[in-house]
Structure formats: structure tokens, C-alpha cells
N, C-alpha and C positions, 0 to 999 in steps of 0.2 A: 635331779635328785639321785640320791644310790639308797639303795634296800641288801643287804645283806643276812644273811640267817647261817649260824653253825649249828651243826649239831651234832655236840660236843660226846655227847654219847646216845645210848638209845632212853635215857633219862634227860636228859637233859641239852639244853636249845638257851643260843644265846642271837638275837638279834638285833642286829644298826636301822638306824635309816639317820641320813644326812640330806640336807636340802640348804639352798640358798639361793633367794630370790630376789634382787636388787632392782633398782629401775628410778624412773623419772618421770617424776608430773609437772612438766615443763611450762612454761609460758602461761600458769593459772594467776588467778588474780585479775585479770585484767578487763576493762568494762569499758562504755559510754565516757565514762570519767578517769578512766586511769590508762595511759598510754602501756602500750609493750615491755618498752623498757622498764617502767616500774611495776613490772608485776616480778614474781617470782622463777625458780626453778626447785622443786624439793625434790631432793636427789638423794636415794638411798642407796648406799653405796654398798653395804651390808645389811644382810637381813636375812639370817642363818638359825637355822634348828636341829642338832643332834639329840639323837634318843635310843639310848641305850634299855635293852631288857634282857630277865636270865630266868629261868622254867627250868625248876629240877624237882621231877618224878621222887623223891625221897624215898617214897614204897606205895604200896598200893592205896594207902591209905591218907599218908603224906605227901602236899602239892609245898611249894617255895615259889613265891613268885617276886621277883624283884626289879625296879625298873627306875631308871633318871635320866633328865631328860634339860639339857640348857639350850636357850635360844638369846640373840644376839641382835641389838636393830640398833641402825645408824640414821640416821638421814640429819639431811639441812637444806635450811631454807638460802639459798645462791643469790646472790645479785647479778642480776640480769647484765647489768653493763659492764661490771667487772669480766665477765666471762665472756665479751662479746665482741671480739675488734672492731672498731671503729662504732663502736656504740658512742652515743653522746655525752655519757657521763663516767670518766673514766676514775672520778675521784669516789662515786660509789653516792653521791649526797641527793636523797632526793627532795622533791619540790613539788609542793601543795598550796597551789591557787586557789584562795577562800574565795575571791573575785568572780574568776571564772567555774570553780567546782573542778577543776583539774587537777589529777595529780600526775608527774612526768617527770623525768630525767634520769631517776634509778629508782630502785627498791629501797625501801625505809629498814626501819630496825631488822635483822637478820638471826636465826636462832641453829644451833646445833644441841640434838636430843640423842642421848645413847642410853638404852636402858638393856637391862641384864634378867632373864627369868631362872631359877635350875629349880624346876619344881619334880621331887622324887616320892619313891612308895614303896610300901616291902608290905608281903602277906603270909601267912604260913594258914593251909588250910586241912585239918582234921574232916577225914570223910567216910563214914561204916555203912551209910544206907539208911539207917533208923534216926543217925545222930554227925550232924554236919556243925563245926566248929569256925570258925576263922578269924583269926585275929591280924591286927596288921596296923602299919604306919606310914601317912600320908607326910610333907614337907617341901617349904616352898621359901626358897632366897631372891630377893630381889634387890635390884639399884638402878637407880633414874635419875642422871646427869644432864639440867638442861642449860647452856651456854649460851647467853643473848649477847646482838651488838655485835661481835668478833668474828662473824664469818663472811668470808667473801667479799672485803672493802678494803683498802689501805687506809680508809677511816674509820675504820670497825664500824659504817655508817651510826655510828652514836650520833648523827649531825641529820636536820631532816630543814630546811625553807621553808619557811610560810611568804608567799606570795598574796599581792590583792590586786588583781587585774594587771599582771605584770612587773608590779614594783616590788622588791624586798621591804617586807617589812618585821622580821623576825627570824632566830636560829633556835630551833629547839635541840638541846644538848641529852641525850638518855643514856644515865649511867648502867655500865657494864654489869650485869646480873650475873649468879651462877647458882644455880640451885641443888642441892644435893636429897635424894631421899634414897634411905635404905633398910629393908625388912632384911635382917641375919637369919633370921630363923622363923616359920611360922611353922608348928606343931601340931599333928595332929592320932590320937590314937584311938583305934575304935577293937571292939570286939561280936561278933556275931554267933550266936547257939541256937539252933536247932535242932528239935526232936519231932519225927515222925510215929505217932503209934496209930497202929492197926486193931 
């Protein structure tokens, strides 16, 4: 990650921090009943947070404090055999024996999720000693892209076998999903007054 801090004058201070943490929970899924190959990889390929804030001294009395902040996540669920030379099932299709309880030859339905946070705040605070003021505003944008079926198959494994003690006896077809959700704007305004008397 990086931390940075300026300071822009003897009032006023502006600070980064940037981070990005990716990685892989590989080979999960997998059991007594379900072979290697059909388990997964979820692979986050991005998975990023910047966050910006600014602190200006006003005067003795007046603070400004202002601050935003977006983060960034990726991942997907992999097919195991697609990404595996010489794995068994190159066409991506996998295969579930109601017969035997097994399922084997690749991973089933496959999903990519990307979602977006930028949640920000602004405050101005009034300070005398007797009488503490502070107003200010919170806000939060989001979006959540989640894409099923289309990752990592040359059959967008939309296509899954059903087996009954090694015979074909069924193809189950699952149509392609795409789900969108998105908050523009969620708002928020508060104010705070306090008086101390002696």
C-alpha cells in the first residue's frame, strides 16, 4: 500500500493512502463427492482502495474537514479445466452422477462480480470553548455488476450432464444472466450544537 500526507501549509494537510490487494482462493469447492476438476478458482484480480482527505485550520476557531474515498473489486469464479492443460474437460462442461453422487469433469455455472463503492463527507466545525458547532455531509455511490455462465468456458459452461451410474441421461441448458444494481447517490446531512455553561 502507499500513505502519503502534504502539508500544504501550516493550516492545512492533505492526505492519500492507496492499497490493492488481489489474490486467489483456488482449488475450493471440492469434497468426497466432487472431483478437483469441478471445483473452482475465484480469482480477484483487482481489489483497490483509494482515499483521499483535506484539513484546513480556517482560524482558530474554524476546522474544514473533507474526505472521499472509492474502492474497486473484481473477482471470478474460473473453470478449473479451462485453465489447466491437460485437464480432462477442455470443453468446460461439467458432469453430475445422481447414480453414483458424483460430480467431475469441470465446474458448472461460472460468475463474474464487479462492484464500485465512492463513499465521501465534508464537515465545517465552529469551536469557542463554551459553544461547539458542527455541521456537515456524509454520501455514498455504488454499482454491482454480476455476469453469470460467460467466464472461463468456450461454452460459457451454460451446459451441465446429468449422469445415473454412468449413462447420459440428461443436459441441463442455464441461461445467461446479467444483473445490474446501482445506488447514484445516497445522502446524508446532519448538524451538531453544543453549549457548555459553568
Amino acid at each position: 500500500n502507499l500513505r502519503l500526507t502534504w502539508q500544504v501549509s501550516p493550516n492545512s494537510k492533505i492526505a492519500l493512502y492507496a492499497d490493492n490487494l488481489g489474490g486467489c482462493n483456488c482449488n475450493r469447492g471440492t469434497g468426497p463427492n466432487v472431483a478437483p476438476e469441478a471445483g473452482n478458482n475465484r480469482n480477484t484480480p483487482i481489489n483497490n482502495m483509494f482515499v483521499a482527505s483535506w484539513n484546513w485550520t480556517i482560524s482558530n476557531r474554524l476546522l474544514l474537514e473533507v474526505g472521499q474515498a472509492f474502492r474497486r473489486d473484481i473477482w471470478n469464479q474460473y473453470n478449473y479445466a479451462q485453465f489447466k492443460p491437460g485437464s480432462t474437460a477442455p470443453d468446460g462442461i461439467r458432469v453430475i452422477d445422481s447414480g453414483t453422487g458424483l460430480t467431475f469433469r469441470a465446474l458448472g455455472p461460472t460468475t463474474m462480480n464487479l462492484s464500485f463503492l465512492e463513499p465521501g463527507r465534508a464537515s465545517l466545525s465552529y469551536v469557542t470553548g463554551s459553544h461547539n458547532l458542527k455541521v456537515g455531509t456524509q454520501w455514498n455511490a455504488m454499482a454491482n455488476i454480476v455476469d453469470t455462465y460467460h467466464i472461463g468456458s468456450l461454452t460459457g459452461n451454460m451446459y451441465s450432464y446429468g449422469f445415473v451410474n454412468g449413462v447420459p441421461s440428461s443436459v441441463t441448458i442455464s441461461r445467461n444472466a446479467i444483473a445490474h444494481d446501482r445506488v447514484k447517490l445516497a445522502l446524508a446531512l446532519y448538524g451538531q450544537d453544543r453549549w457548555t455553561v459553568k
